[in-house]
C-alpha positions in Angstrom: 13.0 -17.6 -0.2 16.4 -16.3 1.6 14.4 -16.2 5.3 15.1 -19.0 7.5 12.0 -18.2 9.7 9.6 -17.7 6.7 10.8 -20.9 5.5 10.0 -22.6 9.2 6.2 -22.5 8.3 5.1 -25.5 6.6 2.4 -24.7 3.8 3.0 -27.9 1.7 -0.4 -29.2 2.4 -2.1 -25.8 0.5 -2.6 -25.0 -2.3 -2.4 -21.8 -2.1 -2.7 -18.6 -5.3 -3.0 -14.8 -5.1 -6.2 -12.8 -6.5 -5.3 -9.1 -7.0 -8.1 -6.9 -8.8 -6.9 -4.8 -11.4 -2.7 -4.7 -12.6 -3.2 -1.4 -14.8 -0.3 0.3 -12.9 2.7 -1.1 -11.5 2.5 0.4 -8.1 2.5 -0.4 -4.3 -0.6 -2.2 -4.7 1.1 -4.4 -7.2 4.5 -4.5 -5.5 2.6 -6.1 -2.8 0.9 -8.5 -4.4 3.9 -9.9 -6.4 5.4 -10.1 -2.9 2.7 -12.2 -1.7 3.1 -14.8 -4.5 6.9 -15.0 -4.0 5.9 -15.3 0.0 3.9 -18.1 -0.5 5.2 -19.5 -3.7 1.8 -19.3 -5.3 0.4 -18.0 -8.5 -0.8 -14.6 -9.5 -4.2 -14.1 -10.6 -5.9 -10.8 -11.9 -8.7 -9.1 -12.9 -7.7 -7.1 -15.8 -4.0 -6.5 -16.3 -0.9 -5.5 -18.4 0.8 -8.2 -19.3 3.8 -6.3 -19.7 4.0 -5.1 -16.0 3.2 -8.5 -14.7 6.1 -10.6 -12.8 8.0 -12.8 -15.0 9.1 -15.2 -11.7 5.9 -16.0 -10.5 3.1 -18.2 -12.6 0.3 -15.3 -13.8 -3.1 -15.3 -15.6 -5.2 -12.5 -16.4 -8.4 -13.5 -15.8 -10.8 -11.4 -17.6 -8.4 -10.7 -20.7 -10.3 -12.2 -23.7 -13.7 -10.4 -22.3 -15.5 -7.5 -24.2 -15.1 -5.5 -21.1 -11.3 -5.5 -20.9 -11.8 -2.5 -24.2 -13.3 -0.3 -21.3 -10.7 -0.3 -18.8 -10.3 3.4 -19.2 -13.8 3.7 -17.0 -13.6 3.2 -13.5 -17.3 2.9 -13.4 -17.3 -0.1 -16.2 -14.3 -1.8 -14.3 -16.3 -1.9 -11.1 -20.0 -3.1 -12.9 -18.0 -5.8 -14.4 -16.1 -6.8 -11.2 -19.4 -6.8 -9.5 -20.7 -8.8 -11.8 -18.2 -11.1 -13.0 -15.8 -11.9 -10.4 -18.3 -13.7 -8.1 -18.2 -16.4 -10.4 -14.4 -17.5 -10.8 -14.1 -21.3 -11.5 -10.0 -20.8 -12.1 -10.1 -20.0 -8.5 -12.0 -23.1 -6.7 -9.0 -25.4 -7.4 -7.2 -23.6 -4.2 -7.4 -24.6 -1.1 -6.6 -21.3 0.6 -7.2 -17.9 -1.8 -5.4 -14.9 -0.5 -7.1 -11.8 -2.2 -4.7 -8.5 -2.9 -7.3 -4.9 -3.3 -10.9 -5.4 -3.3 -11.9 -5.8 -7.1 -12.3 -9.7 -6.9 -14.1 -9.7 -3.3 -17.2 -9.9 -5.0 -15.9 -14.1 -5.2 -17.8 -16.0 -3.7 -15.6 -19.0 -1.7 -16.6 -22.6 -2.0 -17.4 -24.0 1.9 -14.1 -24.8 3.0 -11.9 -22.7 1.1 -9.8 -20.6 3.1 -9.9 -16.8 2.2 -7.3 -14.4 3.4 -8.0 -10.6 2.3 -4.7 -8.0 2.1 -6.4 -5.0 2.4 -4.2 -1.7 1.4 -7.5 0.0 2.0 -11.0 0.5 2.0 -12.8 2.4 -0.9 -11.9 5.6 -0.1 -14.5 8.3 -1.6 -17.4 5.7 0.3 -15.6 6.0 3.4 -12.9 7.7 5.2 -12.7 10.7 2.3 -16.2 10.9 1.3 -16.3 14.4 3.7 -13.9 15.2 1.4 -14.8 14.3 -2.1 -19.4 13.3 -2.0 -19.4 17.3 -2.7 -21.5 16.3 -6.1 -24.9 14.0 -6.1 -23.5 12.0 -8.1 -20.8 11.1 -6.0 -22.8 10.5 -2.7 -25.3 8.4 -4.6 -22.1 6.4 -5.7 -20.5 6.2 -2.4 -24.5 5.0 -1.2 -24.5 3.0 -3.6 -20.8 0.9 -2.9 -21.5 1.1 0.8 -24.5 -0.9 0.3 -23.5 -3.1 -2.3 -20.0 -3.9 -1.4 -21.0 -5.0 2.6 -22.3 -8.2 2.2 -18.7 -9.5 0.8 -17.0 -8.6 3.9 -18.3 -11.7 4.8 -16.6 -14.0 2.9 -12.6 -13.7 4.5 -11.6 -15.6 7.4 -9.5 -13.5 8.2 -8.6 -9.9 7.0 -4.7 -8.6 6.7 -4.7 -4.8 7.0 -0.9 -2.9 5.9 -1.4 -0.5 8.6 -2.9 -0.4 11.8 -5.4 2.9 10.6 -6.3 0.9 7.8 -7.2 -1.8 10.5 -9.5 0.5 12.0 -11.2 1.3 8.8 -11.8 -2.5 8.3 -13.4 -2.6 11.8 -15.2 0.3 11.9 -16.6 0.6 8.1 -17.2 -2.9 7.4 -18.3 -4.2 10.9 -15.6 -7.1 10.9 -14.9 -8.6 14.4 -11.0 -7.2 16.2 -10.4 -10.8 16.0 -10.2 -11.3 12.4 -8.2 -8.3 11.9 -4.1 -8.1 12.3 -1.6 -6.2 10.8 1.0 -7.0 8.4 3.2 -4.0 6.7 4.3 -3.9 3.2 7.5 -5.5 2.0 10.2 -2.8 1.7 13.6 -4.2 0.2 15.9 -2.5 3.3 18.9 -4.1 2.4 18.3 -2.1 -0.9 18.9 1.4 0.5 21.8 3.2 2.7 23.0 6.7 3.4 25.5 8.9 1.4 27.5 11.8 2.0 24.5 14.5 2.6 24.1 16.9 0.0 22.3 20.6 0.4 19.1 19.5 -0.8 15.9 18.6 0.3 13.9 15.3 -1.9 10.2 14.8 -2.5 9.2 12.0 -5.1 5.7 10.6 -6.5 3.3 10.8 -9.1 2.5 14.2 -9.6 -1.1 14.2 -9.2 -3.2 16.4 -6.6 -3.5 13.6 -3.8 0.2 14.1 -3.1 0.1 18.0 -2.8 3.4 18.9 -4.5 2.7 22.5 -5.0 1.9 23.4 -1.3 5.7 21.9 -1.1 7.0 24.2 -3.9 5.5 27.2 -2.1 7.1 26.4 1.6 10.9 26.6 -0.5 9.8 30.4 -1.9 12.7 32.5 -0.7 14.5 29.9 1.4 18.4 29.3 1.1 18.1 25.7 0.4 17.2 23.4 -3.1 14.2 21.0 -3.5 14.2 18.3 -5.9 11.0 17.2 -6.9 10.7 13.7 -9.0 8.2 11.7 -10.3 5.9 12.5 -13.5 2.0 12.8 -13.6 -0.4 15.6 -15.2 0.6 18.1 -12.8 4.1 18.6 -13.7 3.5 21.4 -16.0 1.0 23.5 -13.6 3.9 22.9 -10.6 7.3 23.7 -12.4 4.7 27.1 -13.5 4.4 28.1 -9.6 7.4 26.5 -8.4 10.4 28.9 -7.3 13.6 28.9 -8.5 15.1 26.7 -6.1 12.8 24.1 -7.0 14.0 21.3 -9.5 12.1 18.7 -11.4 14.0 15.6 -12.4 11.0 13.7 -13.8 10.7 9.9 -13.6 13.7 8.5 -11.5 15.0 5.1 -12.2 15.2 2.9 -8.7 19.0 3.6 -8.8 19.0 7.4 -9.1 16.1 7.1 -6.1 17.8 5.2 -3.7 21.0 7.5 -4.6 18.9 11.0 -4.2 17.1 9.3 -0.8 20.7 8.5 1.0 21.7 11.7 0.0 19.1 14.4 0.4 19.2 16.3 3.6 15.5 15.1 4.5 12.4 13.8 2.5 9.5 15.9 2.8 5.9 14.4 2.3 2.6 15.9 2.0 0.3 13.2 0.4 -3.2 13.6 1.6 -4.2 10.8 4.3 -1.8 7.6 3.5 -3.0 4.8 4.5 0.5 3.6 4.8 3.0 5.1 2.8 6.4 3.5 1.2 8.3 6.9 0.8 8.8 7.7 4.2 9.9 3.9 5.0 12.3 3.9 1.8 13.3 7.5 3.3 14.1 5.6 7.0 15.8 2.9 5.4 18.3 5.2 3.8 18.8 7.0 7.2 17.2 9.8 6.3 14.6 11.9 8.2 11.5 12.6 6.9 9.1 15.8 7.1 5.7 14.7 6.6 2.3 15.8 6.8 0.3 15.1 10.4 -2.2 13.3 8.8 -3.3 9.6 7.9 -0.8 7.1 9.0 2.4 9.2 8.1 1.9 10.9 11.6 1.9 6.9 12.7 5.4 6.5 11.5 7.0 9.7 12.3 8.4 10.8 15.8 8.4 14.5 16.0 11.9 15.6 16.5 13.5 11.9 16.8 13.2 10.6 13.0 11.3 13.1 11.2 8.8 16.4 11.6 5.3 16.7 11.8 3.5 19.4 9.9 0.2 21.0 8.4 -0.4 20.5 4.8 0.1 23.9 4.2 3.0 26.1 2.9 3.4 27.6 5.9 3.3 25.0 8.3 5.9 23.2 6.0 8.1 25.9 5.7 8.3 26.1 9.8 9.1 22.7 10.2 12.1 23.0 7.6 12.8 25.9 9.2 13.1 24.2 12.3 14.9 21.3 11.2 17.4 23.1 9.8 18.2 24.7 13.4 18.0 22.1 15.4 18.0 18.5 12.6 16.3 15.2 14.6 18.1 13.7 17.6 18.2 9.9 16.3 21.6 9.0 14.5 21.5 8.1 10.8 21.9 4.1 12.5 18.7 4.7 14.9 16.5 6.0 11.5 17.9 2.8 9.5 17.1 0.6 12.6 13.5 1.7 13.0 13.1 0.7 9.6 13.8 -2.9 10.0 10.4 -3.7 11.0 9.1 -2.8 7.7 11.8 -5.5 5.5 10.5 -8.2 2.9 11.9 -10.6 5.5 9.7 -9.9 7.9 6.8 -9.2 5.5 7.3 -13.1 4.1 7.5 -14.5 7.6 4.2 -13.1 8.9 2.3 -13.6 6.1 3.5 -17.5 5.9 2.4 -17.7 9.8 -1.3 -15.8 9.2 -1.7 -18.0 6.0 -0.9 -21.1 8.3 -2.7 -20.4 11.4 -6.2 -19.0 9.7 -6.0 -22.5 8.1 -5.7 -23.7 11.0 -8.2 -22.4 12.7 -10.7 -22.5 9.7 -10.4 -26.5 9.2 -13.4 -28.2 10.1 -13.1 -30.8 12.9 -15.6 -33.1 12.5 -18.4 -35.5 15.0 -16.2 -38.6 14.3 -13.0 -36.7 15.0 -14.3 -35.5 18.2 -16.0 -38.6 19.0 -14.1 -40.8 22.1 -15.1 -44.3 22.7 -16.4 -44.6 25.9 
């Protein structure tokens, strides 16, 4: 570990390893949780995974690899019977001192007495919760969000303390699950900064994800219909097809970028716009900042958090028309923070900071969560 401070934090005396549910994907999720066992130089333990896409730096074991149920991972709704079922009882776990659980798969554990449990949430279930408005438009649906809401409480229990990557996700934890302010802080994702700088600007505008319908491409393809200006649009996913269909002329799809392309495309698009339906943090936008490059992102979820209207970025609607107005506007009157000021708001988001602050809530719940004894407290006389 490169950071002085992190190092400061002395977590000899644990023994300390990494839960994350399912590694099916290699995504921010994932990128987090390989963070978290570099952090804390511990090992990496999943529910079902891909070897393949697992970290070859850090010790990992997948823990329910040999089972029957690891042919069904296709099914959501199998996953998450097993997990329910299967993941309280993990005796590969109870050799730890502290467990620090990445995602909520493997909260159905249930902790030995004084092992310490620290939970990285990246988010509550969604369609149960914040989105179920949204999505419980079926009865199926609502008797499955029912269903998690009642099922899943009881394990909110088991964490001493709960890190949250965003303040809104913070909320969620407080308001959905009923956990106390005062297990509840805030720790953002690891984003390598260092990693990403600004280029000579080119006449182009950049979005970038998996194409799926969360994210909201097309209403971005529509906003550039008729305007003097390019969009480049990568990432794959399903909807590639349907979008290059609608997409104008001035849109172009470069498909799957490699991290090199990206970081080139980020320093030197004119701006980054983002539309992905209620973030509960976002990496884009960050990796956008670090590049010193503004973003134009949707007013919605915590992307409204991390942009400052007319200083670093634009706010808009999700719609075509909202989007096209604020590229409209920023291309008459741009964002009044320097490409230095965007890059420098970034900081706070570094892997540096990310390892530090995790080292210091690992060390201070276990702290707090050690048990002081009658003969400890006992004075004679």
């Amino acid at each position: 570990m490169s950071d002085g401070e992190a190092d400061a934090v002395d977590l000899s005396d644990h023994r300390i390893a990494i839960a994350h549910g399912n590694y099916l994907e290699a995504g921010g999720a994932e990128l987090v949780s390989d963070e978290l066992a570099r952090a804390l130089d511990a090992p990496l333990y999943c529910g079902f995974g891909e070897r393949d896409l697992l970290p070859d730096d850090v010790p990992t074991e997948i823990l329910f690899e040999d089972t029957v149920a690891a042919n069904f991972t296709d099914s959501v709704f199998a996953r998450d019977l097993y997990y329910a079922w299967a993941a309280q009882r993990l005796p590969e776990l109870t050799q730890y001192d502290v467990l620090v659980l990445s995602k909520n798969e493997l909260s159905w554990y249930v902790p030995e007495d004084e092992q310490v449990v620290v939970h990285y949430i990246h988010s509550t279930p969604r369609t149960p919760y914040d989105l179920f408005q949204r999505r419980a438009d079926t009865l199926a649906t609502r008797l499955y969000a029912f269903a998690a809401r009642t099922l899943f409480l009881p394990n909110t229990k088991f964490p001493d303390k709960f890190v949250a990557n965003s303040e809104l996700v913070a909320r969620r934890v407080r308001r959905y699950w009923g956990v106390p302010e005062e297990k509840v802080t805030v720790v953002y994702p690891p984003v390598d900064i260092e990693g990403y700088e600004p280029r000579e600007t080119e006449d182009y505008y950049l979005t970038y994800s998996r194409l799926i319908p969360e994210k909201r491409i097309d209403d971005i393809c529509r906003a550039f219909e008729g305007l003097d200006t390019r969009l480049v649009v990568g990432g794959a996913g399903d909807e590639r097809e349907r979008l290059e269909r609608l997409a104008p002329s001035n849109v172009e799809f470069v498909g799957y970028m490699s991290e090199s392309e990206k970081r080139r495309r980020l320093g030197e698009a004119k701006a980054v716009v983002f539309n992905a339906m209620n973030e509960d943090f976002g990496l884009i936008p960050v990796e956008a900042f670090a590049s010193g490059t503004p973003v134009l992102g949707v007013n919605e979820g915590y992307t409204k958090y991390q942009i400052r209207d007319g200083e670093n970025g634009m706010l808009h609607d999700s719609t075509p028309a909202s989007i096209r107005e604020s590229i409209d506007r920023f291309e008459r009157e741009g964002v009044s923070w320097t490409t230095d000021e965007i890059q420098s708001y970034a900081e706070q988001f570094s892997k540096e900071t990310f390892y530090r602050r995790m080292r210091e809530v690992v060390a201070e719940t276990a702290a707090e969560a050690r048990v002081t004894s009658a003969a400890e407290k006992y004075t004679d006389g």
